[in-house]
C-alpha positions as CSV (number, residue, x, y, z in Angstrom):
1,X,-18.6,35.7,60.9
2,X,-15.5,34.1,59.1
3,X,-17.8,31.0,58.4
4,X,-20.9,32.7,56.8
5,X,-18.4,34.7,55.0
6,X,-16.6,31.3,53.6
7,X,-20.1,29.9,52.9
8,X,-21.3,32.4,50.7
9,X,-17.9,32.6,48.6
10,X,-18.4,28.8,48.7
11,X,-22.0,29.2,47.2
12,X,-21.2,31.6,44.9
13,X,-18.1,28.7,43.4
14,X,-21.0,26.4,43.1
15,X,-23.1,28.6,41.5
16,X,-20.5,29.7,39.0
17,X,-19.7,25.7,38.3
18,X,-23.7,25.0,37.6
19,X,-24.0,27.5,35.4
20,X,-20.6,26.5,33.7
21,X,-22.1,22.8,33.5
22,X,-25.2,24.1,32.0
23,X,-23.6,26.5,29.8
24,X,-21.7,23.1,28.1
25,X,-25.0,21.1,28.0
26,X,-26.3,23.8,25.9
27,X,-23.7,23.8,23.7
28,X,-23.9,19.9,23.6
29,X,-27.3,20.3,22.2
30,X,-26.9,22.5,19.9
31,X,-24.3,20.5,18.5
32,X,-26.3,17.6,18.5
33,X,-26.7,17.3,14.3
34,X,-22.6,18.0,14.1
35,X,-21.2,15.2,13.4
36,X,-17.6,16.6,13.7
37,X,-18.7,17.1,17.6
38,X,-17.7,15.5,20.7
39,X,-19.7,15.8,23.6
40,X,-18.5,17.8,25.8
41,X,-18.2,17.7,30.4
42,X,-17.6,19.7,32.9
43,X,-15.0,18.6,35.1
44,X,-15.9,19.8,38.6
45,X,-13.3,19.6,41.7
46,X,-12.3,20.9,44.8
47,X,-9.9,23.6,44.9
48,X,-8.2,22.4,48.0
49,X,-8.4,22.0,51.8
50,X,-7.3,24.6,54.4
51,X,-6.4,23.8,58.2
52,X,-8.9,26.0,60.4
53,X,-8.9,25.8,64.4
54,X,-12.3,23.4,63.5
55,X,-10.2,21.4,61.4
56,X,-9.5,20.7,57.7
57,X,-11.8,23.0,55.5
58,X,-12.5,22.1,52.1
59,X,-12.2,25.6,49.8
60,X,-15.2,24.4,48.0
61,X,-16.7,23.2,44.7
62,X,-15.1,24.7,41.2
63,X,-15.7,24.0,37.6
64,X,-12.1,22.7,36.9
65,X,-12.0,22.7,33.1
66,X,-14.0,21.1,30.4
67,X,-13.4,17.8,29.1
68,X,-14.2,16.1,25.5
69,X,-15.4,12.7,25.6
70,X,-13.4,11.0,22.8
71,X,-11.9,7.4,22.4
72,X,-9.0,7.7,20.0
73,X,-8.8,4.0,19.7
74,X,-12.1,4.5,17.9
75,X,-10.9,7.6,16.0
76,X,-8.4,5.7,14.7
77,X,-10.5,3.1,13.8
78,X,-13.2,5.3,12.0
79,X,-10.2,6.8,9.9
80,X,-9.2,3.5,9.0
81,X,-12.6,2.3,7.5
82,X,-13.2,6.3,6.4
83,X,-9.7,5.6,3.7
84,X,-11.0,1.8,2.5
85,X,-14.5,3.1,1.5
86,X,-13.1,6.5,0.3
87,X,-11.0,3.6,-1.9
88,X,-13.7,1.1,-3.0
89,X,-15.8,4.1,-3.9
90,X,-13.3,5.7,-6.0
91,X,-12.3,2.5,-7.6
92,X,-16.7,2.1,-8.4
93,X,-16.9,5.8,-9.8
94,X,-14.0,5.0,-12.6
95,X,-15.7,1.9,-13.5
96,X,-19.2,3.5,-14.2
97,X,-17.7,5.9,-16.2
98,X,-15.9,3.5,-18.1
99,X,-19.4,1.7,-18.6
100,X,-21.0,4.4,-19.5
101,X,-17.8,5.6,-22.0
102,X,-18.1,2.3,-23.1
103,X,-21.8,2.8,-24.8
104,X,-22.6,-1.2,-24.0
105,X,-25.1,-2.3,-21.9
106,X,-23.3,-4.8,-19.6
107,X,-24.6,-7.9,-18.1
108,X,-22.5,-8.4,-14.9
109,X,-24.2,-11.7,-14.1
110,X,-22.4,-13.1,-17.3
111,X,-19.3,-15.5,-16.7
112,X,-16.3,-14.5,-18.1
113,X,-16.6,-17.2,-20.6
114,X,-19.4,-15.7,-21.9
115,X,-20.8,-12.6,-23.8
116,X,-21.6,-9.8,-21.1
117,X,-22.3,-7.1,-24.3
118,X,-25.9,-6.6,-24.9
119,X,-28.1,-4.3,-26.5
120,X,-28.7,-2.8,-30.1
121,X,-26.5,-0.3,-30.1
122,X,-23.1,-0.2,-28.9
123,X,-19.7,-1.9,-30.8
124,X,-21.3,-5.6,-30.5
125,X,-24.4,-4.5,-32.2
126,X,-21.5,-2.5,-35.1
127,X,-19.9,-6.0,-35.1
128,X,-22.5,-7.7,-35.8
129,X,-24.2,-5.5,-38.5
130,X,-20.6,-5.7,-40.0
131,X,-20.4,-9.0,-40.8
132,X,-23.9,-9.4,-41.6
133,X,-23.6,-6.7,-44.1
134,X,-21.0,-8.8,-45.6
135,X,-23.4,-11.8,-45.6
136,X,-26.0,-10.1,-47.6
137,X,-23.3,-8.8,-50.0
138,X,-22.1,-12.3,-50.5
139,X,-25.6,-13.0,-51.3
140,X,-26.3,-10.3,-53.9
141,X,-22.9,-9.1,-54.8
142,X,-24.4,-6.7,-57.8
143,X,-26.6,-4.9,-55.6
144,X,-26.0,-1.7,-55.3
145,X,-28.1,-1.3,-52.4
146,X,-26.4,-3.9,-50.3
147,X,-22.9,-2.3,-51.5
148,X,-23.9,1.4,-49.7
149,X,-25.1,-0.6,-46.2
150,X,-22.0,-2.5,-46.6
151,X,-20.2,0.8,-46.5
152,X,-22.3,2.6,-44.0
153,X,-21.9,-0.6,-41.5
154,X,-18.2,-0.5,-41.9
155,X,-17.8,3.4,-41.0
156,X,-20.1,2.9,-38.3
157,X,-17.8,0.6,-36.9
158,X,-14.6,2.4,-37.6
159,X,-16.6,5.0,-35.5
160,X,-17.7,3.4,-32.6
161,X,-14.1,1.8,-31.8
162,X,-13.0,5.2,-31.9
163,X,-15.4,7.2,-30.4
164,X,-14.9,3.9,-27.6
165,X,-11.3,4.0,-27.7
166,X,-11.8,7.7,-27.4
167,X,-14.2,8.0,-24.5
168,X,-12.7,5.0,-22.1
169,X,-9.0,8.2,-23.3
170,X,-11.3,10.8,-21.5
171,X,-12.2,8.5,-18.4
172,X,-8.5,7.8,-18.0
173,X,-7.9,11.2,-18.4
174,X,-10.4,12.7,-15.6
175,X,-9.3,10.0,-13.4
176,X,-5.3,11.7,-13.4
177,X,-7.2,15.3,-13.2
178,X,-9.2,13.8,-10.2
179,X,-5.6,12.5,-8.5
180,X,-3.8,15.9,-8.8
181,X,-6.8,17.9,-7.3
182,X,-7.0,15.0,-4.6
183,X,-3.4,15.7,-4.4
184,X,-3.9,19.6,-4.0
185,X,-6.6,18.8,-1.3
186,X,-4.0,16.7,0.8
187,X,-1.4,19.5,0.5
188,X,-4.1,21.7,1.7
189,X,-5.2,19.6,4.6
190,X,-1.6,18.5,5.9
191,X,-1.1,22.4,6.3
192,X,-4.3,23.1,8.3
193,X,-3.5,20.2,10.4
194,X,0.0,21.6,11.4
195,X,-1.9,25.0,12.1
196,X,-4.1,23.7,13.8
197,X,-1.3,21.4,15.8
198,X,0.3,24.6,16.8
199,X,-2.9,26.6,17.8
200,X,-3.6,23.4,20.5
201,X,-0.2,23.9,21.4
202,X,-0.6,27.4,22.4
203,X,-3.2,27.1,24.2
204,X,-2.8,23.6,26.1
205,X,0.8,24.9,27.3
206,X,-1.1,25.2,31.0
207,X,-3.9,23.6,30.4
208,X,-3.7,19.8,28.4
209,X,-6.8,18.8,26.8
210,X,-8.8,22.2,27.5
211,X,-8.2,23.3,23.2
212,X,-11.8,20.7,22.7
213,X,-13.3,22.8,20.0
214,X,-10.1,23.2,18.4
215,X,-9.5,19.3,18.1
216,X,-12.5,18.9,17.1
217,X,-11.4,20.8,14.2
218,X,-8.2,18.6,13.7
219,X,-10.1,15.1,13.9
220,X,-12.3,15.7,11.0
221,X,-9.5,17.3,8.9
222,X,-7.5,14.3,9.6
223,X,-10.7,12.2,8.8
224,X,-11.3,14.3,5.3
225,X,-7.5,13.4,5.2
226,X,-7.9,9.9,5.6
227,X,-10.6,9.7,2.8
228,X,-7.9,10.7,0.4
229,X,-4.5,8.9,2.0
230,X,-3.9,6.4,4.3
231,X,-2.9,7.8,7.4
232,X,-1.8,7.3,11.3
233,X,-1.5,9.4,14.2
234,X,1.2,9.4,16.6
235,X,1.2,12.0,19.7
236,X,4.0,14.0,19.8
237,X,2.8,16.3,22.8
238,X,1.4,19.4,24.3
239,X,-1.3,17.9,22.8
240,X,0.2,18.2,19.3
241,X,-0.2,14.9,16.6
242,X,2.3,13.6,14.6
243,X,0.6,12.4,11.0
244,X,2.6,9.9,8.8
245,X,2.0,7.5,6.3
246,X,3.6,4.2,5.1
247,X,6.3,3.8,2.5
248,X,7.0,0.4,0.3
249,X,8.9,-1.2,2.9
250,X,6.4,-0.6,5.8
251,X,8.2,2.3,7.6
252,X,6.8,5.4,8.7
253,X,7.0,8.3,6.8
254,X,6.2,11.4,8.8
255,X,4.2,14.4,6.8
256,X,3.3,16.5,9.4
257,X,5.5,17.1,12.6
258,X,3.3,18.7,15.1
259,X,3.2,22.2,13.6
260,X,5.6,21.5,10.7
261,X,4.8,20.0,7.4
262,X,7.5,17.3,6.1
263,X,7.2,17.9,2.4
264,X,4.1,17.7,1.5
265,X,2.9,15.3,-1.4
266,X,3.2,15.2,-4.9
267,X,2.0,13.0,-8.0
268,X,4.5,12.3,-11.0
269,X,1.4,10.4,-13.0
270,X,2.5,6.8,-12.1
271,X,3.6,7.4,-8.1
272,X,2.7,9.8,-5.3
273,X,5.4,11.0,-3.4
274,X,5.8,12.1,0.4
275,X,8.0,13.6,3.1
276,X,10.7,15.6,3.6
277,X,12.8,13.2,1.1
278,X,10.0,12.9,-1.5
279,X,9.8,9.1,-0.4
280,X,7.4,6.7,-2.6
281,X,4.2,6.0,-0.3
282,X,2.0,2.5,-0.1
283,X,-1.6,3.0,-1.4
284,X,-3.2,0.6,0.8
285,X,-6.0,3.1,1.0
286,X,-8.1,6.1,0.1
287,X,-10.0,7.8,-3.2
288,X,-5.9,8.6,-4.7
289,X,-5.4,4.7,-4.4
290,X,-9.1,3.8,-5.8
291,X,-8.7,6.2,-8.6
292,X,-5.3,4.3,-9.8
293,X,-6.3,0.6,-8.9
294,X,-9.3,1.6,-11.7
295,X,-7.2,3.7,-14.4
296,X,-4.2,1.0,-14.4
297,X,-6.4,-1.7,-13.8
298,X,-9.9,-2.7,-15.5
299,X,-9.9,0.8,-17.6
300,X,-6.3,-0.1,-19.0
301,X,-7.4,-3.9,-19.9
302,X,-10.1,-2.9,-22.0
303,X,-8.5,-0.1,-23.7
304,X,-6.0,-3.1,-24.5
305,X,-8.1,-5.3,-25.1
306,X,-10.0,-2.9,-27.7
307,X,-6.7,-2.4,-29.8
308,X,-6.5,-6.3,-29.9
309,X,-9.6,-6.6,-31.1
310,X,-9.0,-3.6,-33.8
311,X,-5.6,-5.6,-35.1
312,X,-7.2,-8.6,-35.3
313,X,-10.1,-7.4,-37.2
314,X,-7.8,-5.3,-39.5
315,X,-5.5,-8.1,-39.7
316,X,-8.0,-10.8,-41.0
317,X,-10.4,-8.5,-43.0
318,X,-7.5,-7.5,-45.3
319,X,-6.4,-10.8,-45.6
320,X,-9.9,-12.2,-46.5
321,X,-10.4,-8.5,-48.5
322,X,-7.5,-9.1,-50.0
323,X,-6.2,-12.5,-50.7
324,X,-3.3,-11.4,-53.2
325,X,-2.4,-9.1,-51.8
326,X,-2.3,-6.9,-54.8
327,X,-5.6,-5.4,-55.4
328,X,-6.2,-3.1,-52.5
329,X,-6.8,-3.5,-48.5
330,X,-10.5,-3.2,-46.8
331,X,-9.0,-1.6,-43.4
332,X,-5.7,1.1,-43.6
333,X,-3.5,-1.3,-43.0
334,X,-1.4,1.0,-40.3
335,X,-4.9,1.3,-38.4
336,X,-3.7,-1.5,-35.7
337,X,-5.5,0.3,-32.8
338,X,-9.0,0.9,-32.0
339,X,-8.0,4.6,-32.3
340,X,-6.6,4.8,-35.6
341,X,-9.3,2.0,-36.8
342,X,-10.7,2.9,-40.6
343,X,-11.8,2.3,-44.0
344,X,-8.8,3.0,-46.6
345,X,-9.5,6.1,-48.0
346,X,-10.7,5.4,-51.9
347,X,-13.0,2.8,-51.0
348,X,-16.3,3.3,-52.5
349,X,-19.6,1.7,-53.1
350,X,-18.8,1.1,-56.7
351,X,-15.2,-0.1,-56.1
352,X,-16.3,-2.8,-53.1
353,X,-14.7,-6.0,-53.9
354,X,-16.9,-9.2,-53.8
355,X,-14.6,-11.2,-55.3
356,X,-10.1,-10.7,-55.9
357,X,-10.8,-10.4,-60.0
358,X,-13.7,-13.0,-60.4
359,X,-16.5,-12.8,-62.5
360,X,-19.1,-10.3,-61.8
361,X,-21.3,-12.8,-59.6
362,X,-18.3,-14.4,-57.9
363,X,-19.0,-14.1,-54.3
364,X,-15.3,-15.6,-52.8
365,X,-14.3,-12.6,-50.5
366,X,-17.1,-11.0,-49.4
367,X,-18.3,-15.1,-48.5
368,X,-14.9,-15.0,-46.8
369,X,-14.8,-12.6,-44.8
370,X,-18.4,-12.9,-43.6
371,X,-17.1,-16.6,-42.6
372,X,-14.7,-14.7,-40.0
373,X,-17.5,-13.9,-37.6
374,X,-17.5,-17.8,-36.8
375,X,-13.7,-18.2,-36.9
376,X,-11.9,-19.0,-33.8
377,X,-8.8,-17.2,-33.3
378,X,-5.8,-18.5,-31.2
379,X,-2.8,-16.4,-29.6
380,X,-1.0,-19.6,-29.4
381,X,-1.5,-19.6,-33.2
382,X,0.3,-16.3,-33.5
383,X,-3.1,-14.2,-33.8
384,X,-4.2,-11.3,-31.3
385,X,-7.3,-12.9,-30.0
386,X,-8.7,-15.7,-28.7
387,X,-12.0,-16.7,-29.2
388,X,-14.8,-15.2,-31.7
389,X,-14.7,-11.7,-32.4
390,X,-17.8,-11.6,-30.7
391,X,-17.4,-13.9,-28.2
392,X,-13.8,-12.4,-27.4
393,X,-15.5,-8.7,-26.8
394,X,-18.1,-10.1,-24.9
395,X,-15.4,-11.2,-22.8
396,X,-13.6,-7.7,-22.8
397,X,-17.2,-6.3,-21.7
398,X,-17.5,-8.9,-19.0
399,X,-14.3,-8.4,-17.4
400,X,-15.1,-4.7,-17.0
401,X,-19.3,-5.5,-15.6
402,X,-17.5,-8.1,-13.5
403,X,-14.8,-5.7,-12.1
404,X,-17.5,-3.3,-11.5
405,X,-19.6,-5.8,-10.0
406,X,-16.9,-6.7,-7.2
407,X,-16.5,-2.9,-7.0
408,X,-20.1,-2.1,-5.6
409,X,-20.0,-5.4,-3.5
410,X,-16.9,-3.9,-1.8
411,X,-18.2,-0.2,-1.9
412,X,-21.3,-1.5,-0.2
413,X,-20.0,-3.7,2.5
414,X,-17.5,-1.0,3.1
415,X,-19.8,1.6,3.6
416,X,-21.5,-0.9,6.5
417,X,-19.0,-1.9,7.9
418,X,-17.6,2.2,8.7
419,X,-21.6,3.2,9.4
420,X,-21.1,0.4,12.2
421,X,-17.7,1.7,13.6
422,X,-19.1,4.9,13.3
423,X,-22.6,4.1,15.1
424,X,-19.4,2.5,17.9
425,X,-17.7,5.7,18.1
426,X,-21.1,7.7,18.4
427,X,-22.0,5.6,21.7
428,X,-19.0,7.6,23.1
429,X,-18.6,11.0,21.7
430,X,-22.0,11.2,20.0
431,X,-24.7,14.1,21.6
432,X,-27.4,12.1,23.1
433,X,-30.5,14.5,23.6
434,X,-32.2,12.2,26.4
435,X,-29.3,12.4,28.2
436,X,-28.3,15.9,27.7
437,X,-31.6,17.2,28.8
438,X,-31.7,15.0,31.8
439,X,-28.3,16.6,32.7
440,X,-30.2,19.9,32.0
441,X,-32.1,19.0,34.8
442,X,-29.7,18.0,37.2
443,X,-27.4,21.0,36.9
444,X,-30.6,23.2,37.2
445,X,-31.5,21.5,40.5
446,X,-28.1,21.7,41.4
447,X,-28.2,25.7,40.4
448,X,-31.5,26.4,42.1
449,X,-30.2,24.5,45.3
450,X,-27.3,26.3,45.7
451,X,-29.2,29.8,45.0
452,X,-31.1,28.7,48.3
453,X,-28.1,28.3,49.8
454,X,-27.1,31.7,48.7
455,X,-30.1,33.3,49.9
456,X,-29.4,31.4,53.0
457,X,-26.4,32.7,53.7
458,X,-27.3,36.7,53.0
459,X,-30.2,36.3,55.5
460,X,-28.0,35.7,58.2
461,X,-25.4,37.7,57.2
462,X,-28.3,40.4,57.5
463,X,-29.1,38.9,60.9
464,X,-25.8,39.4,61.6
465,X,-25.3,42.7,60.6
466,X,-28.1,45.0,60.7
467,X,-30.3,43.3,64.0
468,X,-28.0,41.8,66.1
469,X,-27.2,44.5,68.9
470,X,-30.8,46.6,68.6
């Protein structure tokens, strides 16, 4: 009796384990469209052998735990591509809006030898219309007509380099307000991480790796974490992560210690900050490090590069305007920027100089300074451009198209190279419905089997009990 009794507890194990094992496969599928999942297993295994007078006895089949199928080679690897796109993308976004702040159509295909400003509208059509204004007043210097689009072309282009100067300000100005909210979202994450750290801890203190759902959790937090800051794990037990970063000289800087947070992060407008000792970290990754590479590098340039342009024009208009130096400036002199670019304040239509005291058809300085559209300015000659004024902002434009340009080359490679690492990593963890419902199957079969066995056992037991002896 002893063995039909240890027959039917051992049927009732494996019936308990099936239906554990199909239990999982249904949560597998309905996880299939998750991508923070990892497939999930049930680990099955004997609960030990006894010595009977027939010999060694197995206790019988048990669900032993579950198991998630993960590679963390591949984690790590998905993080690192996760921060470089986050990074190239970043870097892209600033550069659009600097394009589009910009108001110039941009030909990226252009060398940067060459004018990358096109359109009609924009500050290379305001240049232009500038000095051709000047042209036509050279030509008819009594017209009054010519004098009031003279004037209206010159406060258009006082505009636009302001409203420029102005816009690329804003662009520069979202891209800090997008670094401290970055910043406030890695604060945020670093201290669900180290929850999460000690929850796992809790509840892997007797059973390692059995808290799935709850890494689950920590991976794609450290993943969203990633996207932001370059980042590394480092296990620092009872299933518990260490998460640090890098500083400048290549060590690790620790910001979460298992369930303890090191500091947090912080963003003075120039440097972010980390650790317990509010150490400098290396951007070598992530949207923080895009955003910066774009606000202090292209965005900067051409702000630069704009106030050049604006001191060179004010610089050689006045002294064309001007030639004495005695009878009034075209540009406020003290306008040196592309910001504080403009028209000195009593200049009129009636009182526009075509000539410094001349007779009333003498033509000298507005003929002179239309001539400075085709003059070739030097740095080496002491002056604040090189080039054209036209050809030197095409250049400005270019370099910006051209730094965009490499942007979405990177952005794009980026994303396929991450898709493909990804695509790697989903061979292993990733919810395969052929294969799920084929398990389906199988741990049916495997259920319905050991029901028979089951019903098996009760028949005789009922043999046993109720007819033996009639």
């Amino acid at each position: 009796m002893s063995g039909l009794f240890a027959s039917l507890n051992s049927s009732v194990k494996a019936l308990t384990a099936h239906s554990r094992a199909i239990e999982i496969t249904g949560k597998n599928l309905a996880n299939v469209n998750n991508p923070d999942y990892a497939r999930q297993r049930v680990v099955y295994g004997d609960r030990g052998t006894v010595i009977t007078t027939t010999g060694a006895e197995s206790l019988g089949l048990e669900a032993l735990g579950v198991e998630q199928l993960r590679d963390s080679l591949l984690d790590r690897q998905v993080m690192r591509e996760i921060a470089l796109k986050s990074s190239f993308e970043a870097e892209q976004s600033g550069y659009q809006r600097a394009q589009a702040g910009l108001g110039q159509s941009i030909d990226r295909s252009a060398a940067a030898s060459e004018t990358g400003a096109a359109g009609t509208t924009g500050l290379a059509a305001a240049l232009d219309d500038f000095f051709n204004a000047f042209q036509s007043f050279a030509a008819r210097p009594t017209d009054s007509g010519e004098r009031q689009t003279l004037l209206q072309k010159s406060a258009i282009l006082t505009d636009r380099f302001q409203l420029a100067d102005a816009r690329i300000a804003q662009v520069q100005a979202d891209l800090n307000t997008e670094i401290a909210t970055e910043v406030d979202d890695v604060n945020r994450l670093l201290e669900t991480i180290a929850e999460l750290n000690a929850q796992i801890g809790r509840f892997e203190i007797n059973a390692p790796g059995s808290a799935v759902d709850l890494r689950d959790q920590r991976q794609a937090r450290l993943e969203e974490l990633a996207a932001k800051l370059p980042v590394e794990i480092r296990s620092g037990g009872d299933g518990q992560v260490q998460v640090v970063t890098r500083d400048g000289a290549g060590a690790d800087l620790v910001l979460v210690d298992r369930a303890v947070v090191q500091g947090g992060v912080s963003f003075a407008g120039t440097q972010l900050t980390a650790g317990a000792a509010a150490t400098p970290v290396a951007l070598t990754a992530g949207s923080i490090k895009g955003a910066l590479a774009a606000r202090d590098g292209a965005i900067a340039t051409l702000r630069t590069d704009l106030d050049q342009l604006a001191r060179q024009i004010v610089t050689s208009v006045n002294a064309a305007y001007n030639p004495s130096g005695a009878s009034g400036d075209f540009f406020v002199n003290t306008g040196t920027t592309a910001a504080s670019l403009a028209l000195v304040g009593t200049l009129t239509a009636t009182s526009l100089k075509a000539s410094d005291g001349g007779a009333a058809g003498d033509n000298s300085v507005a003929l002179a300074v239309a001539q400075l559209a085709n003059t070739a300015f030097a740095t080496a000659g002491g002056d604040h451009i090189d080039g054209t004024f036209s050809g030197f902002f095409g250049k400005t434009v270019s370099k910006l198209g051209q730094a965009l340009a490499g942007a979405n080359s990177r952005a794009e490679d980026q994303a396929n190279i991450e898709q493909l690492v990804r695509s790697q990593r989903d061979g292993v963890s990733g919810v395969s419905l052929d294969e799920e419902l084929a398990d389906l199957m199988k741990y049916q079969r495997a259920f319905q089997a050991s029901s028979r066995v089951f019903t098996v056992m009760d028949e005789l037991l009922d043999v046993v009990v109720n007819q033996l002896g009639r």
